[in-house]
N, C-alpha and C positions, 0 to 999 in steps of 0.2 A: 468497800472502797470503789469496784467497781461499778455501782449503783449511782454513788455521789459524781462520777465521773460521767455517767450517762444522762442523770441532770440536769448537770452545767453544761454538755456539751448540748444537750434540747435545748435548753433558755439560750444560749449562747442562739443556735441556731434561727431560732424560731426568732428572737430579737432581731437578728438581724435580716430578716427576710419579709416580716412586716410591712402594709406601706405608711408612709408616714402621714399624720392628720393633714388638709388641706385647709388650707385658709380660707375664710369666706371671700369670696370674688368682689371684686368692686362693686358692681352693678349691686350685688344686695348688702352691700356696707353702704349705698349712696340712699338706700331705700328710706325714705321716711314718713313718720306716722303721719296718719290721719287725726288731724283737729278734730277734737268732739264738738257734736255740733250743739251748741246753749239756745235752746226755749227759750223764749223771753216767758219771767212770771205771769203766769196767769193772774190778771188783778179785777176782771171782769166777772161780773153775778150773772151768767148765762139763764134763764128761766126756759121752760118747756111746755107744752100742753100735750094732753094724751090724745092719741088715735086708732084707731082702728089696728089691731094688729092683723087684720087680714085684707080691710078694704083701704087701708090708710087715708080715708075719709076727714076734708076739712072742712072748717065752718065756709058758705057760700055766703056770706053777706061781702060787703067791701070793708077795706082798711084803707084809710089815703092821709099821708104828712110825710115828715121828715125827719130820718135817723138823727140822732146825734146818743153821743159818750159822755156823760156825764160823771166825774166821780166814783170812776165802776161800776155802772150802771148804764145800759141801752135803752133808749126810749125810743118813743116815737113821738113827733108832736105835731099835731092838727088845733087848729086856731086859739093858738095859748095855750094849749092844756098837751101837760104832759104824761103819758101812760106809759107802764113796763112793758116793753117787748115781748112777748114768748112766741117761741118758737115751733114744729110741731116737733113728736119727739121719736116719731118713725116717718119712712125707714130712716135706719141710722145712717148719720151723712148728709143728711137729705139739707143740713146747713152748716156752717162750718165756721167758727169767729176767728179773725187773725189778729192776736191779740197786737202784733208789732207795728203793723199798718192801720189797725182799726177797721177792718173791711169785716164785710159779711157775705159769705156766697150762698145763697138761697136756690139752689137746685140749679147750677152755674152763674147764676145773673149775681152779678156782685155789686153791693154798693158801697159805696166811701161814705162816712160820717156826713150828716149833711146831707146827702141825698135824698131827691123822693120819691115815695114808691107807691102806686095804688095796685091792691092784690085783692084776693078774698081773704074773707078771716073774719072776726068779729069781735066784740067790744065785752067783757064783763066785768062787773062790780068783784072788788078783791076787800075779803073783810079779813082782819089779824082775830089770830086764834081761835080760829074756826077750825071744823074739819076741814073743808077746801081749798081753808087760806093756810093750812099745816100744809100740803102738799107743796107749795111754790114756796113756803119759808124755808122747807129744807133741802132746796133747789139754790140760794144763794145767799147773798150781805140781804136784810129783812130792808136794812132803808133805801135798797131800789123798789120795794112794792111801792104804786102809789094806788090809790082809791080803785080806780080804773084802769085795767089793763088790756094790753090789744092783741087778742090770738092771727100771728102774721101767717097770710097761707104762702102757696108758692103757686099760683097762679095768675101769672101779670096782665095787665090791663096793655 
């Protein structure tokens, strides 16, 4: 009995000398979340060309026309004709497509759709199901290759 007595009179104690839980404060009940922030879909066939992993080396001939978007597809187009974009594909970063604005930042210089741009780079024949032509088909949508495509450099006129 004695025992049972020295229990109740713990709980008893110990209960009532507890502090009591505190309520969360205003300030972090007003708190509220952060909106995630939504990408827009990527619906653009980005293409690439290879460089140098050590000298990041671009073709020096000239490129000169004008960006446009077409259908998920970036071109570039000089007196009618129109050819797929690629881009180089080091260093990484080195361009950047905004799918929401349609812009492209080419090593800061950015251009809006429509613009135009004389760089170095250069012009090659693009044949389907080829070795060569496997490379840039599994880079994007196959119906932005067109016949001719134009390697853009990053160094402007």
């Amino acid at each position: 009995m004695r025992n049972a007595f020295l229990i109740l009179t713990s709980l008893i104690v110990v209960g009532c000398t507890t502090a009591p839980v505190a309520t969360p404060s205003e300030s972090v009940a007003m708190i509220k979340p952060v909106p995630e922030v939504v990408e827009p879909e990527k619906t653009t066939s980005i293409f690439t060309y290879d460089v140098s992993p050590t000298t990041y080396a671009q073709p020096v001939a000239a490129v000169r026309g004008v960006f446009v978007w077409e259908n998920g597809c970036i071109y570039i187009i000089d007196d009618g004709e129109y050819r797929t974009a690629l881009f180089p594909s080091l260093p990484k970063g080195i361009f950047k497509w905004d799918e929401a604005t349609k812009t492209l930042d080419l090593e800061g210089h950015v251009f809006k759709m429509g613009d135009y741009i004389s760089t170095n780079g250069s012009y090659k024949r693009y044949t389907p199901n080829t070795v060569g032509g496997a490379d840039y088909e599994k880079q994007g949508d196959k119906k932005c290759l067109t016949p001719s495509v134009a390697k853009i450099g990053t160094f402007f006129d």
